[in-house]
N, CA, C and O atoms as a DFTB+ gen file, in Angstrom:
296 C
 N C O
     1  1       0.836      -1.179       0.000
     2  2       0.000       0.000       0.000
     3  2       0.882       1.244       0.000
     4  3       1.872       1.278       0.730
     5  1       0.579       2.208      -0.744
     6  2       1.416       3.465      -0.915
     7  2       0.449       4.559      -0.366
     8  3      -0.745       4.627      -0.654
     9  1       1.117       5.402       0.459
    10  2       1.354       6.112       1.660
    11  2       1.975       7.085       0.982
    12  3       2.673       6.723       0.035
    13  1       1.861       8.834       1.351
    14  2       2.799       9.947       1.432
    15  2       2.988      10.689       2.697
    16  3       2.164      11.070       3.528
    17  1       4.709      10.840       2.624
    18  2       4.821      11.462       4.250
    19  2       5.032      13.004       3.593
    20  3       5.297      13.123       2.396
    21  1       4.879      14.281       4.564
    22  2       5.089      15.473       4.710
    23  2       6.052      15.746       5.364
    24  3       6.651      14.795       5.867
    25  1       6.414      16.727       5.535
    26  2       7.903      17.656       6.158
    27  2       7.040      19.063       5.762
    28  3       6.065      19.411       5.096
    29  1       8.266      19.718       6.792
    30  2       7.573      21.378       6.318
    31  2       8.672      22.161       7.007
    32  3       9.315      21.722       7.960
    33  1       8.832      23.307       6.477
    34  2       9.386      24.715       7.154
    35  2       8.895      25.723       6.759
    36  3       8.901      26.073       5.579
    37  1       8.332      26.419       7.805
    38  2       7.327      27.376       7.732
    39  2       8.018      28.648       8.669
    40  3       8.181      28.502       9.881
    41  1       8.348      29.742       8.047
    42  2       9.070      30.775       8.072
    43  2      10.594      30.306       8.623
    44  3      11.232      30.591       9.637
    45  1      10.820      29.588       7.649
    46  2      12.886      29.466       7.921
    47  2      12.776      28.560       9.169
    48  3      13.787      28.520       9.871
    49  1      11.304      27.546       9.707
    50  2      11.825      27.051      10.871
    51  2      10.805      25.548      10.478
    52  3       9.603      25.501      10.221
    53  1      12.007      24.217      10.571
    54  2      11.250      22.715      10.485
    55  2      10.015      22.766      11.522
    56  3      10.292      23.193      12.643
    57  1       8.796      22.411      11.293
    58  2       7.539      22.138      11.832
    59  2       7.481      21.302      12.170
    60  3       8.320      20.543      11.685
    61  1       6.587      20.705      13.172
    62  2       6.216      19.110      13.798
    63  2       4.268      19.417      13.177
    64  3       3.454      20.190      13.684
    65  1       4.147      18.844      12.434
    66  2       2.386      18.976      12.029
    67  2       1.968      17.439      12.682
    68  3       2.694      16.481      12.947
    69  1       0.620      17.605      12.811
    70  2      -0.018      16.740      13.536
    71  2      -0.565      15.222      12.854
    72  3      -1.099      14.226      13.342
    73  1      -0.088      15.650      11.334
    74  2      -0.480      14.737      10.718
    75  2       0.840      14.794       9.702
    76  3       1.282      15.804       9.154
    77  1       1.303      13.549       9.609
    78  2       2.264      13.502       8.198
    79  2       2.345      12.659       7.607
    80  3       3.287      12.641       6.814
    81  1       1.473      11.564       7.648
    82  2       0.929      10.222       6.621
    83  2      -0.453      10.925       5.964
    84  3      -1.387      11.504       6.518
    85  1      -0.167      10.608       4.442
    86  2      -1.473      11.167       3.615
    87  2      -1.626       9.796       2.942
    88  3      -0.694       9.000       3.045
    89  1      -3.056       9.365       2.062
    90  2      -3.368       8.742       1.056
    91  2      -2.985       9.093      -0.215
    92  3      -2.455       8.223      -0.906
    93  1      -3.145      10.175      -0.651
    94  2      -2.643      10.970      -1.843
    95  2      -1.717      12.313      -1.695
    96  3      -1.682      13.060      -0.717
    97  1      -1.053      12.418      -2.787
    98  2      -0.026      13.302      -2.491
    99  2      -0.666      14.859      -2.347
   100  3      -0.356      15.912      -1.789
   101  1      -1.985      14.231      -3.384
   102  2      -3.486      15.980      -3.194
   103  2      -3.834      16.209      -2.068
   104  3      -4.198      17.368      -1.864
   105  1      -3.866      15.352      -1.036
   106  2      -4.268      14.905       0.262
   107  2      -3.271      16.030       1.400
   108  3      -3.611      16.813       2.287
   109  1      -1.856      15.600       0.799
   110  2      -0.838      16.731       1.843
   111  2      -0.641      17.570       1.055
   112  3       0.550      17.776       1.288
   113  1      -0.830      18.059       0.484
   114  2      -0.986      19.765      -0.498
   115  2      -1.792      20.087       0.207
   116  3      -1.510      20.791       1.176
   117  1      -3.366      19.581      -0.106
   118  2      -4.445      20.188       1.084
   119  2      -4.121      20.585       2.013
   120  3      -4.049      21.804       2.167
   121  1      -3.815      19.752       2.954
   122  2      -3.038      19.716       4.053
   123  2      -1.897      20.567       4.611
   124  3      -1.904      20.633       5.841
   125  1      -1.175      21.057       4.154
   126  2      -0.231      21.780       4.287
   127  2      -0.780      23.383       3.689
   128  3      -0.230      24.397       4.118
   129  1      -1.900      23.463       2.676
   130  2      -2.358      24.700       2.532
   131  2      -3.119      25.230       3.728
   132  3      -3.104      26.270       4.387
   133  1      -3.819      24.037       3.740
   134  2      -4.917      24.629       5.262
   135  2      -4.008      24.951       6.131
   136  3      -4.081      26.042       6.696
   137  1      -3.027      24.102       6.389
   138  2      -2.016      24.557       7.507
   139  2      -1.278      26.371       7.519
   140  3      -0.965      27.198       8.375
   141  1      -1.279      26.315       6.673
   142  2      -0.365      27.382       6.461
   143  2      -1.666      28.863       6.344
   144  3      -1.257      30.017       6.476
   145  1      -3.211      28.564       6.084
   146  2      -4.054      29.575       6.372
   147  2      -4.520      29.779       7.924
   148  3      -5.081      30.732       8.465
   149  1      -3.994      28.291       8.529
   150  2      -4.822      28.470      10.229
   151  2      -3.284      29.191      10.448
   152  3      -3.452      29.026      11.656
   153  1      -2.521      29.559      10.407
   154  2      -1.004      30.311      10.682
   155  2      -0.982      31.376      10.294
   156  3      -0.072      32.090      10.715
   157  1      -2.348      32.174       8.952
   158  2      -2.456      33.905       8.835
   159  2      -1.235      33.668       8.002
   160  3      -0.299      34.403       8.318
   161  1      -0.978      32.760       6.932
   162  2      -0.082      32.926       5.437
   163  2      -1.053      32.557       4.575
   164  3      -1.352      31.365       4.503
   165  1      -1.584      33.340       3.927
   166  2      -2.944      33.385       3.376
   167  2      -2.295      33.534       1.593
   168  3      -2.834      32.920       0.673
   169  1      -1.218      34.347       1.414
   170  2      -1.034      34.213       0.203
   171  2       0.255      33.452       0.010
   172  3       1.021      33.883      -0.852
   173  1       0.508      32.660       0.516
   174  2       1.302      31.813      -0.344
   175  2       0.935      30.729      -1.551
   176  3      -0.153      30.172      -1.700
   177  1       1.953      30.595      -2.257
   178  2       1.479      30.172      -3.208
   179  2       2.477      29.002      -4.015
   180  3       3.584      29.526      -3.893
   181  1       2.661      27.893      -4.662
   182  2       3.798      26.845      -5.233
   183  2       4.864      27.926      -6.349
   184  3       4.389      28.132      -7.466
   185  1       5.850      28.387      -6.117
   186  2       6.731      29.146      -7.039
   187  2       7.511      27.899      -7.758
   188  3       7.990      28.101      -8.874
   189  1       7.626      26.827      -7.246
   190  2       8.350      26.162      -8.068
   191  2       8.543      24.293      -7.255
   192  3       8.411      23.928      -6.087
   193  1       8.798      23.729      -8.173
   194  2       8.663      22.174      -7.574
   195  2      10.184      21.262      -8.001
   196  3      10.683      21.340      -9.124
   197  1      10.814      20.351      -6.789
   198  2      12.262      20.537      -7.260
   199  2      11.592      18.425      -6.967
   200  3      10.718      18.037      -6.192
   201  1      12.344      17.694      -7.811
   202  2      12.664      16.556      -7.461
   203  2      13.592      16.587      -6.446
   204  3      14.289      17.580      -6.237
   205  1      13.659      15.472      -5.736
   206  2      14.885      15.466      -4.373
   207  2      15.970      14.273      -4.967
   208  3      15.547      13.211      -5.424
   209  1      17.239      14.562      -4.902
   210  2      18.142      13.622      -4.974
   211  2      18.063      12.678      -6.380
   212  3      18.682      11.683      -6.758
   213  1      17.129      13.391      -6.880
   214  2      16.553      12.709      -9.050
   215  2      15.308      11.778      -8.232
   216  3      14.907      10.978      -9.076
   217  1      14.786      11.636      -7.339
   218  2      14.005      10.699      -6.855
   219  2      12.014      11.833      -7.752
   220  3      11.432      12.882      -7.481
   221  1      11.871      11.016      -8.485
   222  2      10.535      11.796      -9.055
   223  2       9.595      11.130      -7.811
   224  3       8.823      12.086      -7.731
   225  1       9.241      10.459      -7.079
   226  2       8.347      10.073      -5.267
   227  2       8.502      11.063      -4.419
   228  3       7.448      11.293      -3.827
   229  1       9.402      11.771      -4.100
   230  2       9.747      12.830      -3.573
   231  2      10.409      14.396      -4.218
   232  3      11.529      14.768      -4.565
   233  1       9.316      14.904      -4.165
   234  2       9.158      16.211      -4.465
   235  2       9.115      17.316      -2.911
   236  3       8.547      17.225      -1.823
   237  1      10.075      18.361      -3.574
   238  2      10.027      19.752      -2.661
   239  2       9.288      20.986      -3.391
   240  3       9.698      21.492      -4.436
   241  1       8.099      21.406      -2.664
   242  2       7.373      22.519      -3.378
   243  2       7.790      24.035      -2.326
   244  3       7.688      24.376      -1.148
   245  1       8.266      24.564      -3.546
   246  2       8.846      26.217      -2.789
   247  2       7.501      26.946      -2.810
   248  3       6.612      26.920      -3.660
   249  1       7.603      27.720      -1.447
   250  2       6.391      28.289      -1.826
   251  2       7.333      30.059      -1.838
   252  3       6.889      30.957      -2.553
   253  1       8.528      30.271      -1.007
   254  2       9.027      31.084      -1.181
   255  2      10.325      30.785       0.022
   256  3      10.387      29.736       0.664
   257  1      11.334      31.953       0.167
   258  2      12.587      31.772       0.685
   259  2      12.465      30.833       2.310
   260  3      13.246      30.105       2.922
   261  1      10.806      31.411       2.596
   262  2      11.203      31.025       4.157
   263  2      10.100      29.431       4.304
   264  3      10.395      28.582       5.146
   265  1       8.933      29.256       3.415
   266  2       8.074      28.331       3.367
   267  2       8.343      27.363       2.320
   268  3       8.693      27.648       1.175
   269  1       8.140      26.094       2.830
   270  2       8.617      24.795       1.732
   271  2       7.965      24.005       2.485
   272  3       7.595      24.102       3.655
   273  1       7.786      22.702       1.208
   274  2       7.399      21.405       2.243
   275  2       7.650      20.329       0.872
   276  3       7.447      20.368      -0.341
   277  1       8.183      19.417       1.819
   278  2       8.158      17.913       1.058
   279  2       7.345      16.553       1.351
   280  3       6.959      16.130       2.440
   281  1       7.192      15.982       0.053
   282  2       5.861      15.234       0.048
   283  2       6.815      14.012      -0.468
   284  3       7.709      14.210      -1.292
   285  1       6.573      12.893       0.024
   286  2       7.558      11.450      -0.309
   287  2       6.945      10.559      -0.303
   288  3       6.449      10.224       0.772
   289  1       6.635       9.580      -1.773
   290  2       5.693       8.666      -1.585
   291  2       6.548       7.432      -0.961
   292  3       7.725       7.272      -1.284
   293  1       6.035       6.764      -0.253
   294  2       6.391       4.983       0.725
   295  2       6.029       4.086       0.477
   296  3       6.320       3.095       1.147
């Protein structure tokens, strides 16, 4: 069964979120957007999406210098 985990840094600082096993990778996008509106970052937005290490399962989405998060399928 395939599983996606989350990570996050949210203003230049690693997060502990309450949830970091998703079903779909749409699942922690959601997830990490809502997160980031209950926190009053209302306009952030994906500037750019990096593969990690050539691994295409794990993706890093920039949202800007200080907000990021990575999504890794298992």
């Amino acid at each position: 069964m395939k599983y996606y985990t989350l990570e996050a840094i949210v203003q230049g600082r690693p997060v502990k979120l309450k949830r970091s096993m998703f079903a779909s990778r749409n699942e922690a996008i959601n997830y990490m957007f809502q997160y980031y509106e209950d926190h009053a970052l209302y306009s952030l937005q994906v500037q750019d999406e990096y593969p990690v290490n050539d691994n295409k399962h794990c993706v890093e989405y920039v949202c800007n210098f200080h907000n990021r998060f990575i999504i890794a399928r298992n």
